[in-house]
Structures are given as C-alpha cells and as structure tokens.
C-alpha positions in Angstrom: 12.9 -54.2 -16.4 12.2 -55.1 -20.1 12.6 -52.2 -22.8 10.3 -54.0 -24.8 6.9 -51.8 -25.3 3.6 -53.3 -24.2 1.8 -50.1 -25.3 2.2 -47.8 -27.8 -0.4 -45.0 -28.2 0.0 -42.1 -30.8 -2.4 -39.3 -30.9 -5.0 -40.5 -30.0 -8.5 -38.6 -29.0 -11.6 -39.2 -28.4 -15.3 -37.4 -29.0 -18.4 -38.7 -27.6 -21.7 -36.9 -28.8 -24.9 -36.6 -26.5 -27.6 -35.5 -27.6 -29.6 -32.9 -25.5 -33.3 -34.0 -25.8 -35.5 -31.2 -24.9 -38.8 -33.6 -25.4 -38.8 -35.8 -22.4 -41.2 -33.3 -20.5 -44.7 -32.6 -21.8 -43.5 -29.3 -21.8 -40.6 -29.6 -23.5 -42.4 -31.4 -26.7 -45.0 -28.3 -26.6 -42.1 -25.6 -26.5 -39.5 -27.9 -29.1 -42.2 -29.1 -31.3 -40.1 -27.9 -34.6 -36.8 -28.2 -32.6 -34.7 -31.3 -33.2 -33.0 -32.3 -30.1 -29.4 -31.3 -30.4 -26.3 -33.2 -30.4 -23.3 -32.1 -28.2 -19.5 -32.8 -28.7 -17.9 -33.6 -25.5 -13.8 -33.6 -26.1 -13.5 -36.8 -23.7 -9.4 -37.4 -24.4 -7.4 -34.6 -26.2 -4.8 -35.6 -28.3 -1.9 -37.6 -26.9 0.6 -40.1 -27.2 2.9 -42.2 -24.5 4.3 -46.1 -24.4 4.5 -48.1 -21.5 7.2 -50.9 -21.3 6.2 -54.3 -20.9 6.5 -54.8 -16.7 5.8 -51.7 -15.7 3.3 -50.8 -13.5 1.8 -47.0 -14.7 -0.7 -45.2 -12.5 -3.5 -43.1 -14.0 -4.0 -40.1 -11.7 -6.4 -37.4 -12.4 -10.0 -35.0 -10.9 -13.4 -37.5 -11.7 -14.0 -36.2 -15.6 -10.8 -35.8 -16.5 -10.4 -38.9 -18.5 -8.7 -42.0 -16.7 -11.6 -44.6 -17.3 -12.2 -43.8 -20.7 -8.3 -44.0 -21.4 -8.7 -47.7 -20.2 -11.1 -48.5 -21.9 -9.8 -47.3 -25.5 -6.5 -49.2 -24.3 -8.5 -51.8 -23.3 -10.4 -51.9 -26.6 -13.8 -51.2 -25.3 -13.8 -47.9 -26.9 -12.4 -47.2 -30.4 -10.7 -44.2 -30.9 -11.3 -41.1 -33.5 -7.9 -40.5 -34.1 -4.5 -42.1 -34.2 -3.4 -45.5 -33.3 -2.3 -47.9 -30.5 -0.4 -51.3 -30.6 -1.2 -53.8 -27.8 1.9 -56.5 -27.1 -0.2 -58.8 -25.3 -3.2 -60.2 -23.8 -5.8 -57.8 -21.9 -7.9 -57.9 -19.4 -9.8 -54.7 -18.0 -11.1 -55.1 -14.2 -13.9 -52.3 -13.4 -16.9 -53.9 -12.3 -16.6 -56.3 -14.8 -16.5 -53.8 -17.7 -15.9 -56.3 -21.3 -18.4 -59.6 -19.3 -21.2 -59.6 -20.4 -24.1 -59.7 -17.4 -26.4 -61.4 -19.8 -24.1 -64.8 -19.0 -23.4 -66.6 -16.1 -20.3 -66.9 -14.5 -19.5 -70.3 -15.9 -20.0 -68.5 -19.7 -17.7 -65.7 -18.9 -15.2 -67.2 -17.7 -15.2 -69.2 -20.6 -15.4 -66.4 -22.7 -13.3 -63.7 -21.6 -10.5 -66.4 -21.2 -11.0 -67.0 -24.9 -10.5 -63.6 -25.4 -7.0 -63.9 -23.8 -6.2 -66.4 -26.1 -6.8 -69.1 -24.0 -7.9 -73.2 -24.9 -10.9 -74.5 -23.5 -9.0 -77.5 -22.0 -6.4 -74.5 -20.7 -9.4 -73.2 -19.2 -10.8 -76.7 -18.0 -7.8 -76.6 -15.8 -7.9 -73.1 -13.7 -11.5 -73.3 -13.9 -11.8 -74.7 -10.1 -9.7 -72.4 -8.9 -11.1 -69.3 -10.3 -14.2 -69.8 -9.0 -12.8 -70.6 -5.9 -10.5 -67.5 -5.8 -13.5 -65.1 -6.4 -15.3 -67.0 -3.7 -19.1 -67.4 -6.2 -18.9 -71.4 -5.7 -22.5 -71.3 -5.5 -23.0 -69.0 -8.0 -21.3 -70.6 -11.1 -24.6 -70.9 -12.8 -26.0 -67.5 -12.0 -26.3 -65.3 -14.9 -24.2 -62.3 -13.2 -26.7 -59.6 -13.5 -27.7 -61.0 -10.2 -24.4 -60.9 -8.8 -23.3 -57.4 -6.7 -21.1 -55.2 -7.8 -18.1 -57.0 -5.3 -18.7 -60.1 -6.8 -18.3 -59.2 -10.5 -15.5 -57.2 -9.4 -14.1 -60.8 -8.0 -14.6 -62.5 -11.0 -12.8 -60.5 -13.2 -9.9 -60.2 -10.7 -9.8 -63.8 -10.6 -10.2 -64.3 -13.9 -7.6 -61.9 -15.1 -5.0 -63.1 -12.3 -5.4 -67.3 -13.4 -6.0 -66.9 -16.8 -2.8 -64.6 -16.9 -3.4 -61.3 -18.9 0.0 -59.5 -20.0 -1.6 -56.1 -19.5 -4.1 -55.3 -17.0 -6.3 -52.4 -16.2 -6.9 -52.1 -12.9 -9.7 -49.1 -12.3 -10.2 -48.3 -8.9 -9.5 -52.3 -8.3 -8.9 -51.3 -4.7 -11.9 -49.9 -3.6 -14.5 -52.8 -4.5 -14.9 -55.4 -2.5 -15.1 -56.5 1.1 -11.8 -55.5 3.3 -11.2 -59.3 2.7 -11.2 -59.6 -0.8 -8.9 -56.3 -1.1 -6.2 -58.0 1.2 -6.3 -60.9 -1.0 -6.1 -58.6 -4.3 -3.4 -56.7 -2.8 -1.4 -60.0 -2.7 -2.0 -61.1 -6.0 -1.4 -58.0 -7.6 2.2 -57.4 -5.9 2.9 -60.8 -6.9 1.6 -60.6 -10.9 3.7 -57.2 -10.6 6.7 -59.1 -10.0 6.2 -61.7 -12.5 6.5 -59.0 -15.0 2.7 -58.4 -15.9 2.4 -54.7 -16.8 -0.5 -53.0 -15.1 -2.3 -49.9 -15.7 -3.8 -49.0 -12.4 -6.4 -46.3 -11.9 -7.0 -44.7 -8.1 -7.6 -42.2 -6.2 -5.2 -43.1 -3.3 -1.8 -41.6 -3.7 -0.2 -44.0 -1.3 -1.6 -46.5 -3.6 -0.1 -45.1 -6.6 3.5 -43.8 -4.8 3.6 -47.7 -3.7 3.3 -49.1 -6.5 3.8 -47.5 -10.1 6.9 -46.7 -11.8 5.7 -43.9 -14.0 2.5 -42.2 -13.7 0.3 -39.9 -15.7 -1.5 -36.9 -14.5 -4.9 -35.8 -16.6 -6.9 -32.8 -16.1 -9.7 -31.9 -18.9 -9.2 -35.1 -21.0 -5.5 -33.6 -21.5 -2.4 -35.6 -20.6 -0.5 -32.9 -18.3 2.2 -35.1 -17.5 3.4 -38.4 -18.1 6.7 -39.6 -15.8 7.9 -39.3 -12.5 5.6 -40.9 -10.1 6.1 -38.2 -7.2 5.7 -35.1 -9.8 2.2 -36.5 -11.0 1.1 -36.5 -7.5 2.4 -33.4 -6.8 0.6 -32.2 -10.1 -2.5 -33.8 -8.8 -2.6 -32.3 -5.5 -2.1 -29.0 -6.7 -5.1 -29.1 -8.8 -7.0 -30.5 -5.9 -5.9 -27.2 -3.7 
C-alpha cells in the first residue's frame, strides 16, 4: 500500500447554527411578539485531526448524530469548515443520494458536470458516457431532470458516475443500503474491484461485517468527537459498546 497521503485533516471542527423560531404558531407570534427567535450552536464535529493514505479503504463508524455524514461532506467539500485545514490529493466524488448533483439537471447535465468536476474533458466524457448510463440502468431517463428520479436511481448515477469517471477518493455513505438487491450485488463488485486498483475510499455504514470486510483503518465517533481512529476491530468493539 502507498505511504503517500490522500487526506490530510488538521483540527478541524464544525458549528452549525439553528435558529429556534418561536413564531410559526399563531400562538407563538402572540406570546414572542418582542422576542427575536433565537439562534442555537450545535458543536456538529469537535476538533480533530487524522490522514488517510492514498489506497486505503477507511470506515466511518459511529450512533446516528454523531457526525460521520457531515465528516464526508466537509472532506468532500460540501461543507466548509470553521477551523483548521484539509488537503485533498485527488479527485472526489461523494455518493449519498446524490449529495454535490444538482436535481434541478437531468441526468445527461450531471453527468457532464460532476465529471468536470473530477477533472474530466468533455470528449473523455463523450466516451464513458454510454456506459454510465447503462451501468446505472436510467437509459430511458437520460433526459429527465432527476428530481423525478427515486432515491435508488440517483444513488445509481452517482455510483456509476464516480466508478467510470474514476474518482481517486470516494465517499461512500451508506452506499450499501440504497438500491434494489440487484444494484447492491453489482456495487459490491465494483467497489472490491476500484479497492484493488488503489482508489482510496471512505465508507460510511452501519454493518460491521461491512466495515470488518473491507476497511483497513476505521474511526469510531460518538458526539461529533473522534474516539478513535485505527484498528478496524477496536472501532467496532468501541462501537458496540456504546450501543450496549
């Protein structure tokens, strides 16, 4: 495996503000007339910092809340962060429902697009274009603007579209789970076989077989705090304590 670093985070956090609006209710605007709604902090990561070596393949383990999506996305640059810094050694591509398409496009546009993104030519893209439509299985859909699309298909498009137009890094959130038993035999596949290539992967699930199977490293999060970060069989352990 390379020692080259594909990521390099250092303390980073990040702090997303909701505002608690006490004037959606008729009652509440009578009772909060000279009350501005407030604003509250929620601590979404805590400070941390880790690198992942180009190759690997790092699991994201971790209680709903605890902060593995959002940590994709800020590596993913979908988020920015409020502190620190991270280097990215690569091309990207985040696959959660299609999370970085935009729904407002068809599938034609984003593929387009989002291959763009990767660094990709338009007569690069001419090229795989066929068989990433046909790997997602929307043949008649190209033209659809994919706000019509369900939530599988999307899902298939950015698979395909991350697998063919060959992302360095990818984000994989709950990757497994979406789709049709079908289309999760056939990601399987390609995602043991990018693996091998020496893609590095960021994979976020719930299944520990998943993540026993396949990562190298994994890192355990509880409370938007990284726990623990190595040792793929002590970050499940870790994680099924905290779910006893």
């Amino acid at each position: 495996m390379s020692q080259e670093i594909a990521i390099q985070a250092e303390n980073i956090s990040k702090v997303f503000h909701i505002t608690e609006d006490n004037h959606n209710t008729v009652k509440g605007r009578l009772f909060n007339i000279f009350n501005p709604p407030r604003s509250k902090a929620i601590m979404a990561l805590k400070h941390m910092s880790f690198e992942v070596r180009k190759g690997e393949c790092i699991g994201l383990i971790g209680r709903n809340g605890s902060g593995k999506s959002t940590l994709t996305r800020i590596l993913a640059g979908v988020y920015p962060t409020d502190s620190g810094y991270i280097q990215i050694n690569g091309t990207t591509m985040l696959m959660n429902l299609g999370v970085g398409m935009s729904h407002e496009l068809t599938a034609r546009e984003n593929v387009y697009v989002s291959s763009s993104v990767m660094g990709m030519k338009i007569k690069e893209v001419d090229a795989i274009f066929d068989e990433i439509i046909a790997f997602a299985e929307i043949e008649g859909f190209v033209d659809t603007k994919i706000k019509f699309f369900s939530s599988g298909m999307v899902a298939r498009l950015a698979f395909s579209i991350a697998v063919k137009a060959g992302a360095d890094i990818m984000f994989l959130d709950e990757i497994f789970a979406v789709g049709d038993a079908k289309f999760q035999d056939k990601a399987i596949k390609v995602f043991e076989s990018s693996w091998i290539q020496g893609r590095t992967v960021i994979l976020v699930s719930h299944s520990m077989e998943v993540i026993k199977k396949y990562c190298t490293r994994a890192a355990f999060l509880k409370h938007g705090e990284l726990i623990y970060y190595g040792d793929t069989e002590k970050a499940i352990d870790l994680y099924m304590q905290d779910n006893q």
